[in-house]
C-alpha positions in Angstrom: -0.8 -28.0 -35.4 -2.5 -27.4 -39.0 -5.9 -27.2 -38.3 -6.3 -26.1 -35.3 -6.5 -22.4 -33.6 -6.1 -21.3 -29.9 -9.4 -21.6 -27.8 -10.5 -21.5 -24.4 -11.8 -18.3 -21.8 -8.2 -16.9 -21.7 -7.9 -16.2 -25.3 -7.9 -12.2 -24.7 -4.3 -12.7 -22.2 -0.6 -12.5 -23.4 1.9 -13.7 -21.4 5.1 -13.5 -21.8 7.0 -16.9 -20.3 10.6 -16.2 -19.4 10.7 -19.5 -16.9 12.6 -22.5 -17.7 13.2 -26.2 -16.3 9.3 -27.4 -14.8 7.9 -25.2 -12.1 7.3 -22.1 -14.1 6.7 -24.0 -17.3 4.2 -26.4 -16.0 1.9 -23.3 -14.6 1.9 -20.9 -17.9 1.2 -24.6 -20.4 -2.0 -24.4 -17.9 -2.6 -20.7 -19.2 -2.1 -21.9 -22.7 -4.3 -25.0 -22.9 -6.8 -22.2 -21.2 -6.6 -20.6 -24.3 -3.9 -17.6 -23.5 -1.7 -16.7 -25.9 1.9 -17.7 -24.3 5.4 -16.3 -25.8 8.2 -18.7 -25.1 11.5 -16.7 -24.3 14.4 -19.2 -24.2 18.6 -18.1 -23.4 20.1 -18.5 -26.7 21.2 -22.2 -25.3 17.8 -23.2 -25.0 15.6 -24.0 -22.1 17.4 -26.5 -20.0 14.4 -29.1 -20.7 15.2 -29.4 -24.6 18.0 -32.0 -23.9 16.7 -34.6 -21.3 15.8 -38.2 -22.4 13.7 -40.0 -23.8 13.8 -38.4 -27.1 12.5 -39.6 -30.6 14.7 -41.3 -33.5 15.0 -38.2 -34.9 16.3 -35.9 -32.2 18.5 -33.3 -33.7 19.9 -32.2 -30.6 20.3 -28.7 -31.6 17.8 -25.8 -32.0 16.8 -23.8 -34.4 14.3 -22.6 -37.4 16.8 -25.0 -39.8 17.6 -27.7 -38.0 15.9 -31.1 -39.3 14.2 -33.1 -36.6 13.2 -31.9 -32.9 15.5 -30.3 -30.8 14.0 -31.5 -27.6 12.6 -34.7 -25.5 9.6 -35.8 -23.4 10.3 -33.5 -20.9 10.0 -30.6 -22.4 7.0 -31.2 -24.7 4.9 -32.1 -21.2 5.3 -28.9 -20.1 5.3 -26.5 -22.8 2.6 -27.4 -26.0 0.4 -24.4 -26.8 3.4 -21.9 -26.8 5.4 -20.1 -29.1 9.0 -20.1 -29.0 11.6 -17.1 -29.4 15.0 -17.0 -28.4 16.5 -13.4 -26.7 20.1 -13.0 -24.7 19.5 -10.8 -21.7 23.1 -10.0 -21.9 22.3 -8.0 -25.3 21.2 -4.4 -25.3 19.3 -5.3 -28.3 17.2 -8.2 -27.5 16.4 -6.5 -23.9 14.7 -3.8 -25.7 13.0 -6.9 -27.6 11.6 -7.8 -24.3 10.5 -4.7 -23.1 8.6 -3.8 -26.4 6.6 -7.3 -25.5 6.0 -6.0 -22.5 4.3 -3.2 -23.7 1.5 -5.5 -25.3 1.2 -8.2 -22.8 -0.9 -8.4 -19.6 1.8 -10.6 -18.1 5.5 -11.4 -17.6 6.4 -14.1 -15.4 10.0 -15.9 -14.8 11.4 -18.4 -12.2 15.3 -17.0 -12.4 17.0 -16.4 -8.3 16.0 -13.5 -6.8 17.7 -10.5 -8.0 18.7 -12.1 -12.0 16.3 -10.0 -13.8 16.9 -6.9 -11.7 20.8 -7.0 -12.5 19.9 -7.6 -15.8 17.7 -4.5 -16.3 14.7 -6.1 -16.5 13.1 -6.3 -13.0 9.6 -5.3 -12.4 10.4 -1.9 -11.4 11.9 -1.1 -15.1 9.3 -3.2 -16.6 6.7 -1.9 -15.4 7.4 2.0 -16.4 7.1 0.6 -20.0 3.6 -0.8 -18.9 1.7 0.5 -15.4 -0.9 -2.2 -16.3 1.7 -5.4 -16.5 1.8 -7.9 -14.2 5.1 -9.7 -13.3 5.1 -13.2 -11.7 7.7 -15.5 -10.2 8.3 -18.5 -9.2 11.3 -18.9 -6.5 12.6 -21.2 -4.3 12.4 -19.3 -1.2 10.2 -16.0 -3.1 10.8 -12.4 -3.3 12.2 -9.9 -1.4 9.6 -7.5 -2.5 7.1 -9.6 -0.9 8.8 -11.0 2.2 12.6 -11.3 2.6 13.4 -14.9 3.6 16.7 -15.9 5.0 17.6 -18.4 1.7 15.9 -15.5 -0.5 19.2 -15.8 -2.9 19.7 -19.1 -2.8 19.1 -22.1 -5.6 16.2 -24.7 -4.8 15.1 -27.6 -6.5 11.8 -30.0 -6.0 13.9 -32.2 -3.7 14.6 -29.4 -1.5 11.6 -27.8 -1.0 9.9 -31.1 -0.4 12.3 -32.1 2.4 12.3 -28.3 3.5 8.6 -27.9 3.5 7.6 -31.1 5.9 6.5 -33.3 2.8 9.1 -35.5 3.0 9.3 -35.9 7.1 4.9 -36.7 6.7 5.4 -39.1 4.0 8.9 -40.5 5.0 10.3 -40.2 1.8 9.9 -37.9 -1.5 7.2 -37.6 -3.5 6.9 -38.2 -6.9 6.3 -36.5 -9.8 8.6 -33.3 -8.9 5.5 -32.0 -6.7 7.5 -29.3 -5.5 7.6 -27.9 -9.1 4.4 -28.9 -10.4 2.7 -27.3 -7.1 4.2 -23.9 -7.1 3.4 -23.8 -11.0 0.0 -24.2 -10.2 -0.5 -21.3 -7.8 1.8 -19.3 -9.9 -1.0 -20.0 -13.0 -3.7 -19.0 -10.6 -1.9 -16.0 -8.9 -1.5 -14.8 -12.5 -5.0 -14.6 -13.9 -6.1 -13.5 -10.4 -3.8 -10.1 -10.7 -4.4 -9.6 -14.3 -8.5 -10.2 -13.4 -7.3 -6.9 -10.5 -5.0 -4.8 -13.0 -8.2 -5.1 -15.6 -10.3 -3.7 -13.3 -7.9 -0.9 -11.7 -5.8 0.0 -14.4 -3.0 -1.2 -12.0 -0.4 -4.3 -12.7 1.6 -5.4 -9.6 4.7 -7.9 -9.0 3.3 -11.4 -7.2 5.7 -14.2 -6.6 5.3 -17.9 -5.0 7.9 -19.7 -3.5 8.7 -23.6 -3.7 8.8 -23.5 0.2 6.3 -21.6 0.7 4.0 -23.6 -1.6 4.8 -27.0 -0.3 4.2 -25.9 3.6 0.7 -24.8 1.7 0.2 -28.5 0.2 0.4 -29.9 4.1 -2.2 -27.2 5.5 -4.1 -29.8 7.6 -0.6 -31.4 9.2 0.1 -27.2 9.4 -3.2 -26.7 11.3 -2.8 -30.2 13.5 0.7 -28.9 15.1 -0.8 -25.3 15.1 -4.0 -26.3 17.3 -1.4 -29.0 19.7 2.1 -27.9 19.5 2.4 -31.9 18.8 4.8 -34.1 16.9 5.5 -37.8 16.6 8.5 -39.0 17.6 10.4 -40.6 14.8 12.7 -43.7 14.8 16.5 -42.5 13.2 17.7 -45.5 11.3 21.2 -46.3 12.7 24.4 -47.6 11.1 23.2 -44.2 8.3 27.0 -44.1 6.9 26.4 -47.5 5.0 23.1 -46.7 3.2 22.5 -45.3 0.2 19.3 -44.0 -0.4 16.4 -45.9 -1.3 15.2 -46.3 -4.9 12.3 -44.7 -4.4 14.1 -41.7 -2.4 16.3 -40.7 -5.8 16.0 -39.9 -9.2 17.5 -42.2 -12.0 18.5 -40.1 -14.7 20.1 -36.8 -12.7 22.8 -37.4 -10.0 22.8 -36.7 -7.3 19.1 -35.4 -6.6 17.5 -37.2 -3.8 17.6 -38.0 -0.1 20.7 -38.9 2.3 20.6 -40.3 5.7 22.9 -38.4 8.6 22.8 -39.1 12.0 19.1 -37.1 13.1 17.3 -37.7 10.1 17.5 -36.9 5.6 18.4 -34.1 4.3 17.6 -33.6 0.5 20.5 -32.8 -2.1 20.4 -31.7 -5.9 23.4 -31.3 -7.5 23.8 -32.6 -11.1 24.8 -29.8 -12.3 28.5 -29.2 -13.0 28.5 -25.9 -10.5 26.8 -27.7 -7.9 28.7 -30.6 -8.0 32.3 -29.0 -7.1 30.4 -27.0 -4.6 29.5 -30.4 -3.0 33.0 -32.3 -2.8 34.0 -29.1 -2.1 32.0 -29.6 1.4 32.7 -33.0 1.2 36.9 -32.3 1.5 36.4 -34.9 -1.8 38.1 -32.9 -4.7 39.2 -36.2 -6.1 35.1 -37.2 -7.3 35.4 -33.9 -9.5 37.6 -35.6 -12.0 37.2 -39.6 -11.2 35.7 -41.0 -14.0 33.1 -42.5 -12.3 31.6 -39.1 -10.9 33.1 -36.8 -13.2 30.0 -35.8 -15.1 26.2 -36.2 -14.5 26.0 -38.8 -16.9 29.1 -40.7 -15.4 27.2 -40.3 -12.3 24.2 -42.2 -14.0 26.0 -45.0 -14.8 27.9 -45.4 -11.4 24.8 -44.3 -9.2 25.3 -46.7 -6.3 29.4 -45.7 -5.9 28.1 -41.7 -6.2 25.6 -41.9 -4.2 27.8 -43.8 -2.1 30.1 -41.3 -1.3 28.0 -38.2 0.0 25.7 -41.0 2.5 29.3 -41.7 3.5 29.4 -37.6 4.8 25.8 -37.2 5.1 25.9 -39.9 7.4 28.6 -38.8 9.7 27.1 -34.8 10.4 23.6 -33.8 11.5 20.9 -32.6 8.5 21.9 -29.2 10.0 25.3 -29.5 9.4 24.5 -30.8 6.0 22.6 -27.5 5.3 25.0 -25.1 6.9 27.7 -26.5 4.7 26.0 -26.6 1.3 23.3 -23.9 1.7 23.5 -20.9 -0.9 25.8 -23.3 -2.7 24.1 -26.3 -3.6 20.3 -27.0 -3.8 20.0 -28.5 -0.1 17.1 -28.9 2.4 16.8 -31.0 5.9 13.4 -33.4 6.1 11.9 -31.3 8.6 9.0 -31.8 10.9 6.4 -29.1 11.9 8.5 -28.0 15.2 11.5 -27.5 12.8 9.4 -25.8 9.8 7.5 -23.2 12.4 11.2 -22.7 13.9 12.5 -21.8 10.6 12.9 -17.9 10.1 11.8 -18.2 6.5 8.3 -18.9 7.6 8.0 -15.5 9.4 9.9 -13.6 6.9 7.1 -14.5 4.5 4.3 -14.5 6.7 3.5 -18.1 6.3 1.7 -18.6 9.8 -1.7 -17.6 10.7 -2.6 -17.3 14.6 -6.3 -16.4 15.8 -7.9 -17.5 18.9 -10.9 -19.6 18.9 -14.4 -18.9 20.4 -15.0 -20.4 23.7 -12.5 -20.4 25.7 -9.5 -21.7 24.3 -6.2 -20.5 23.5 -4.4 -18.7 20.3 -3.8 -21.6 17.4 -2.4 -21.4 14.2 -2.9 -22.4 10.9 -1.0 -22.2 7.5 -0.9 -19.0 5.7 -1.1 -18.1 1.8 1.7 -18.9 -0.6 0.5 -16.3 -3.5 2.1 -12.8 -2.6 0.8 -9.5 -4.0 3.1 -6.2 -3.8 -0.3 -4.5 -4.2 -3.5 -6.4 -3.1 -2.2 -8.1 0.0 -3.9 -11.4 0.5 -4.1 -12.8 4.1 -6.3 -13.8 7.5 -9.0 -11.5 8.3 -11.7 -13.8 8.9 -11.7 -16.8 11.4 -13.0 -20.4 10.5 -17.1 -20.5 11.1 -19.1 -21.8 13.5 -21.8 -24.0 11.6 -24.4 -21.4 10.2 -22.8 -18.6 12.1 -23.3 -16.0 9.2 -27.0 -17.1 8.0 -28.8 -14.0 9.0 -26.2 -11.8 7.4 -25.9 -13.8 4.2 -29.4 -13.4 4.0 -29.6 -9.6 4.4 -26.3 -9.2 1.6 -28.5 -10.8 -1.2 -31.6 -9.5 -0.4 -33.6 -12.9 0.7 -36.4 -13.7 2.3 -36.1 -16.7 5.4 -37.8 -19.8 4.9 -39.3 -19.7 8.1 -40.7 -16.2 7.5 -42.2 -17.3 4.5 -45.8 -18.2 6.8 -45.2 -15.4 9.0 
């Protein structure tokens, strides 16, 4: 705006912001109100925010330097003020170069694509990273990196309502949370994962690659519900609501303005499902054995779906409800964004949580046996976070806090 100039204690960092949609925006528009100077890179299409309602009377509904009007809605300006915007196609020899000569310059690159986009593309950290040995590369995945912890679903899409249900946040609250806290979460620890590696390649000379993962970060949120099954091995019994096949989902349980992208009832439990998008979509009545709801006018589209939410919504608790959340995930997963409600047995079961270290076990003084306790979302490829210390006994560590900084006990003080 006219008048006013970039502030705050992060003026000295470029990044360059490759992410799209909310989770990776939401963390780098925390670097820029903090001052750093963010570079927009947006698919010559746009980011897939610009178009989503509500917009102002005079939405343009197109981008560029000569349209009239904006060219995007509320969605997108919550998530991305303080940035500059340039457009580059991957796909182009040309602007790849582009990106790789901002590279050069920047302390930071950070993206939220699938796992293994940028790398077919040319543009992976590995490549990157020979233009600048000082860079450091972020991401934001559903189910992270394999550089930093190969999980099962590592290739797989994953949106907010999946990684909710996935990550026990749905099972502990019953239902989904809102706003998109599986985005907003992840975007968080990516913004704080960033400035802690670029505070690291400042002081070694050394970038790395450090991702987060939507799963991963959500399991984080629930750390004391982690720790309570971890110390007992204990979960409530739930009640399954019966008769499933004739319920949609509740209000609450769904969003209003993308369909469908909410929770389902099957026979055991919910199971979350995303799939507005036209790709997703066939890949669900696909599963469904309901080719006919790709070209029925009422379901055709996602905004068809919109206006006919209750006969959509309809039709996949109609299948939900007749498999278990398991089968539900079996048939969609890798295809459609998809994730069971689990509960702590389920989560600690799940191989992605030991495929990115995502457990903690130590065993307590006294005598008591091993427990364990959540682990830490933020990956490094370089300076591996983790356990190392066990939680302390009340002033366990006085006399060698004392002796670090060089102090003098109070009750030596009349000695």
């Amino acid at each position: 705006m006219e008048g006013l100039k970039r502030s705050g204690p992060l003026q000295d960092i470029t990044i360059i912001d490759c992410t799209q949609a909310l989770s990776g925006p939401f963390g780098t528009a925390l670097l820029a109100d903090l001052g750093a100077n963010v570079i927009k890179i947006e698919p010559p299409q746009g980011d897939s925010f610009r178009p989503l309602p509500p917009f102002l009377p005079d939405y343009a509904h197109a981008s560029g330097p000569d349209q009239a009007g904006m060219d995007y809605g509320a969605p997108f300006a919550a998530v991305n003020r303080n940035k500059r915007s340039i457009s580059l196609d991957f796909k182009s020899d040309d602007d790849r170069q582009v990106l790789l000569q901002l590279c050069e310059k920047a302390d930071a690159i950070v993206e939220n694509m699938r796992s293994g986009v940028m790398d077919r593309l040319g543009l992976g950290y590995e490549v990157i990273s020979k233009r600048n040995p000082a860079i450091v590369y972020g991401a934001v995945r559903g189910f992270g990196d394999p550089r930093t912890g190969t999980s099962p679903y590592a290739e797989w899409p994953c949106l907010d309502v999946a990684a909710q249900a996935m990550g026990g946040l749905v099972d502990a609250n019953d239902d989904l949370v809102s706003p998109a806290v599986a985005d907003v979460y992840p975007g968080t620890l990516m913004a704080l994962g960033l400035v802690a590696a670029i505070h690291h390649a400042r002081l070694s000379g050394r970038g790395q690659f450090f991702d987060v993962a939507m799963y991963d970060s959500v399991f984080t949120l629930m750390r004391t519900n982690v720790a309570a099954y971890g110390f007992t091995n204990y979960v409530a019994k739930k009640k399954v609501a019966k008769k499933v096949t004739k319920n949609a989902p509740r209000k609450n349980s769904r969003a209003t303005s993308l369909v469908p992208f909410g929770l389902f009832p099957t026979k055991d439990g919910k199971v979350a499902i995303a799939a507005p998008q036209p790709n997703h979509w066939r890949n669900l009545c696909d599963a469904m054995a309901r080719p006919d709801l790709v070209t029925d006018e009422r379901t055709r589209s996602n905004g068809a779906r919109v206006r006919n939410q209750e006969y959509a919504e309809q039709q996949i608790s109609q299948w939900t409800g007749s498999i278990s959340k398991q089968e539900v995930f079996e048939a969609l997963g890798g295809k459609v964004p998809v994730g069971p409600a689990q509960n702590m047995e389920e989560i600690f079961r799940d191989p992605h949580i030991s495929a990115r270290n995502m457990v903690d076990k130590f065993r307590p003084p006294g005598d008591n046996p091993e427990v364990a306790i959540g682990g830490n979302p933020m990956k490094f490829s370089n300076t591996t976070t983790g356990f190392y210390q066990a939680p302390p006994l009340f002033d366990e560590h006085r006399d060698e806090v004392f002796d670090e900084f060089g102090i003098t006990r109070p009750e030596d003080f009349n000695s």
